[in-house]
MARROVO-167724 format. One record per residue (C-alpha): residue in three letters; residue number from 0; x, y, z. Coordinates in pm, whole numbers. Layout:
BEGIN
<rec res="ALA" n="NUM" x="X" y="Y" z="Z"/>
...
This chain:
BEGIN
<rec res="UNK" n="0" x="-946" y="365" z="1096"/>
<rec res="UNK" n="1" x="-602" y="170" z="1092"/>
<rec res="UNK" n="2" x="-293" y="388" z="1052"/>
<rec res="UNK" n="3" x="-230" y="360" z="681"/>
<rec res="UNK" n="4" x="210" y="318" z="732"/>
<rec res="UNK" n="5" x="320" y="3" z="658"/>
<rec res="UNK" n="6" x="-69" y="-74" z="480"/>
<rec res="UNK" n="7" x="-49" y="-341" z="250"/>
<rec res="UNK" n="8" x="-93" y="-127" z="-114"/>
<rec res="UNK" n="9" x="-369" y="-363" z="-272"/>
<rec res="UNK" n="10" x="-588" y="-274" z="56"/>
<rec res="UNK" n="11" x="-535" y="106" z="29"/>
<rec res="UNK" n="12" x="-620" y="71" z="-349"/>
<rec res="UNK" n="13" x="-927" y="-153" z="-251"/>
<rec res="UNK" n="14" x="-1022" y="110" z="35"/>
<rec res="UNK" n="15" x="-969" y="408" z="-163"/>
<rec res="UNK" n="16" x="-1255" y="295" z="-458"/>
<rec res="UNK" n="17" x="-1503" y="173" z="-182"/>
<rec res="UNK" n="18" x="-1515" y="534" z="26"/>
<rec res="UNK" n="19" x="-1485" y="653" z="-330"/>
<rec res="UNK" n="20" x="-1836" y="471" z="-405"/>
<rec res="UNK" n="21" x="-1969" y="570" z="-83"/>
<rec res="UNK" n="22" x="-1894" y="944" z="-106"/>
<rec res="UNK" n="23" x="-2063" y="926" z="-454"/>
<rec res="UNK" n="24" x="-2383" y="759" z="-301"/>
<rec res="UNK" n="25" x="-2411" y="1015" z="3"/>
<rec res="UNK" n="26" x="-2410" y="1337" z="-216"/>
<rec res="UNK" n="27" x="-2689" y="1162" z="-451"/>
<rec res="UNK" n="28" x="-3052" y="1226" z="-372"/>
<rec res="UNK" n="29" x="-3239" y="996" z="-240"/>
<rec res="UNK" n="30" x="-3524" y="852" z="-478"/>
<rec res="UNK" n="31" x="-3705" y="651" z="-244"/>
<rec res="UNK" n="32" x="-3967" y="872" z="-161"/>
<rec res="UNK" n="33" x="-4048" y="959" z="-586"/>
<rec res="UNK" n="34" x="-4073" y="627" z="-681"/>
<rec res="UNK" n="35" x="-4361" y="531" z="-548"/>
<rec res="UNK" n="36" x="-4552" y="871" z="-713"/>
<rec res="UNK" n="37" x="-4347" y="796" z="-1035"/>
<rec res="UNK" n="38" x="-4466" y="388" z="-1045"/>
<rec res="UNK" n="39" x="-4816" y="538" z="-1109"/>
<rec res="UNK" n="40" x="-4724" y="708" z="-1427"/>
<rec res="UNK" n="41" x="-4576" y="417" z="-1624"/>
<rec res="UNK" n="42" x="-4722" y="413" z="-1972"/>
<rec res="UNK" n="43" x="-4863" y="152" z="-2186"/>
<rec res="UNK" n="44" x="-4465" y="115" z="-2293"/>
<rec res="UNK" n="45" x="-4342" y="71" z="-1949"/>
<rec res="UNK" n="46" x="-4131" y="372" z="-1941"/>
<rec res="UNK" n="47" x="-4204" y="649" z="-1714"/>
<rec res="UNK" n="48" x="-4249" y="982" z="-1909"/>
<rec res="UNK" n="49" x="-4120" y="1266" z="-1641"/>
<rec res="UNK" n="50" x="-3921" y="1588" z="-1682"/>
<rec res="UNK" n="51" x="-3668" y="1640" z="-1401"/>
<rec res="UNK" n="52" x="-3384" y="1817" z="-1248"/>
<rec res="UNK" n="53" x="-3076" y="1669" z="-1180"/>
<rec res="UNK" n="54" x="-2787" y="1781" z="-967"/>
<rec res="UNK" n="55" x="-2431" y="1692" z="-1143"/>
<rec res="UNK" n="56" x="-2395" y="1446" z="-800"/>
<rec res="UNK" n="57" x="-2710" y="1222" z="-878"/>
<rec res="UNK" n="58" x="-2552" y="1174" z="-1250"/>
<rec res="UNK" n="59" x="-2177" y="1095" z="-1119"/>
<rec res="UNK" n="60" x="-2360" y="843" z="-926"/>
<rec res="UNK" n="61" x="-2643" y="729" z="-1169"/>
<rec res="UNK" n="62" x="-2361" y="652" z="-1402"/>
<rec res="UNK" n="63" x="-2185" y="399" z="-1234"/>
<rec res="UNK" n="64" x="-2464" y="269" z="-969"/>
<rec res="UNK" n="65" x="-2601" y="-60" z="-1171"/>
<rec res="UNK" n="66" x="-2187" y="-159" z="-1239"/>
<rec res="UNK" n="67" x="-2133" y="-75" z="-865"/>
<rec res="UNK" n="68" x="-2419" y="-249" z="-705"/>
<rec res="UNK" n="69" x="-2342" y="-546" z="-945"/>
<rec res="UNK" n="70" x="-1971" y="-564" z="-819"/>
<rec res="UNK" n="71" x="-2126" y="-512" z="-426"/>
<rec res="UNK" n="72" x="-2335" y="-860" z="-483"/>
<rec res="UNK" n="73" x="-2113" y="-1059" z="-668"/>
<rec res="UNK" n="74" x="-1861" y="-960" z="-351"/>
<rec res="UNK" n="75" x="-2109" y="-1050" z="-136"/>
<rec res="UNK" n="76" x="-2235" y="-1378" z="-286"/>
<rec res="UNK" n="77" x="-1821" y="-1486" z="-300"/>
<rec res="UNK" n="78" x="-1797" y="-1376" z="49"/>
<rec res="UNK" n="79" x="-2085" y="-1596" z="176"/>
<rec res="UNK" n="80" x="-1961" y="-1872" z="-40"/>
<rec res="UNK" n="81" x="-1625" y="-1880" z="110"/>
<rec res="UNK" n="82" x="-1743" y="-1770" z="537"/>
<rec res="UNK" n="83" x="-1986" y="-2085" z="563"/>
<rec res="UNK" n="84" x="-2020" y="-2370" z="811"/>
<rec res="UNK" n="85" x="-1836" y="-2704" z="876"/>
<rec res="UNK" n="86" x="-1823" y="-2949" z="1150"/>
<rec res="UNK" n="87" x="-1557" y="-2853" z="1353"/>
<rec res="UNK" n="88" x="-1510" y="-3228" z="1452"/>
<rec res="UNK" n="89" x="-1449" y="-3323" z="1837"/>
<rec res="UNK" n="90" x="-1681" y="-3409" z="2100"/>
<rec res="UNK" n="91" x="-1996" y="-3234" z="2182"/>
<rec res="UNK" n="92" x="-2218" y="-3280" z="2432"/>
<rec res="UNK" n="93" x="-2510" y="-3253" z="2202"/>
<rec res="UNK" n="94" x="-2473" y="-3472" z="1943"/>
<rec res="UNK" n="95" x="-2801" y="-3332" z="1723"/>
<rec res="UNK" n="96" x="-2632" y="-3002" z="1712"/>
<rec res="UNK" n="97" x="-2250" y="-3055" z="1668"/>
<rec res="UNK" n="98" x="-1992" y="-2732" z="1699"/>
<rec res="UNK" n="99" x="-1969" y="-2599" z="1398"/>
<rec res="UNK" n="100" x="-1643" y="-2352" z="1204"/>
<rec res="UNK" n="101" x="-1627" y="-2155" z="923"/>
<rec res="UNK" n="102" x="-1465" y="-2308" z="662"/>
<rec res="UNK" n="103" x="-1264" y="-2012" z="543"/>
<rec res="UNK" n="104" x="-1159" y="-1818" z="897"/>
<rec res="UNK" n="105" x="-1194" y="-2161" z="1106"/>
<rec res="UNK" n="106" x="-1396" y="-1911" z="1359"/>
<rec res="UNK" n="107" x="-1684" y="-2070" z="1582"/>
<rec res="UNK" n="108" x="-2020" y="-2014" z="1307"/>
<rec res="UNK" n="109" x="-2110" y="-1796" z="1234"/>
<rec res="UNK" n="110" x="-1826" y="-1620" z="1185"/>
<rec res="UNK" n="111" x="-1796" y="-1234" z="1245"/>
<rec res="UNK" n="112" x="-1767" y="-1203" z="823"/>
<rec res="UNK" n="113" x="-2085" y="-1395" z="777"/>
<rec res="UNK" n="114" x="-2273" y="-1213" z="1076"/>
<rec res="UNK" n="115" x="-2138" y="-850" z="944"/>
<rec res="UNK" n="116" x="-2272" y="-977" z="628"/>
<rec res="UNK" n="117" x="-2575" y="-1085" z="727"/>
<rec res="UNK" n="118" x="-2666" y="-767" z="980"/>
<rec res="UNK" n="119" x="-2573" y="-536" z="686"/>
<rec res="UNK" n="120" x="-2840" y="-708" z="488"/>
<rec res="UNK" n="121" x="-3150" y="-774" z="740"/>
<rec res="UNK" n="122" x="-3407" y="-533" z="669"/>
């Protein structure tokens, strides 16, 4: 990580909330493995009727996780938005596919935003 001196404030604030998100998610339980048991037992009302335990960590993070992942897409859809392709004009030497920028960080597309973006998302 980047030495925090000199840091522009609005970044430390911004980097402070998303490790703060990220600790919250890593000391949650997993569900992934009880939902597929807990789809079967959906009643006629479409709520699941279950008695559970859980630790103080899953509800810091069940309370906030819809808001959270919410904020995470609308992020992402801006980012995509803004990091996409234009023709980077000039000469090419293949005319059917011409160079191509990113409209927002004028890198050759795509961009490393975009491709962080989309390897973070690929199944």
């Amino acid at each position: 990580m980047r030495s925090e001196q000199g840091a522009d404030p609005r970044e430390l604030r911004l980097r402070e909330r998303i490790e703060s998100i990220r600790t919250r998610s890593e000391k949650s339980h997993s569900w992934r493995s009880s939902t597929q048991y807990l789809g079967r037992l959906v009643n006629r009302s479409g709520f699941v009727p279950i008695r559970t335990r859980l630790a103080r960590e899953d509800l810091t993070f069940l309370a906030t996780a819809r808001d959270e992942v919410m904020m995470f897409t609308e992020l992402a859809l801006r980012l995509v938005e803004l990091h996409r392709p234009q023709d980077a004009g000039g000469i090419t030497s293949d005319p059917a596919s011409p160079i191509q920028r990113c409209r927002a960080c004028m890198w050759r597309w795509p961009c490393p935003t975009f491709r962080a973006i989309e390897e973070t998302l690929e199944p």
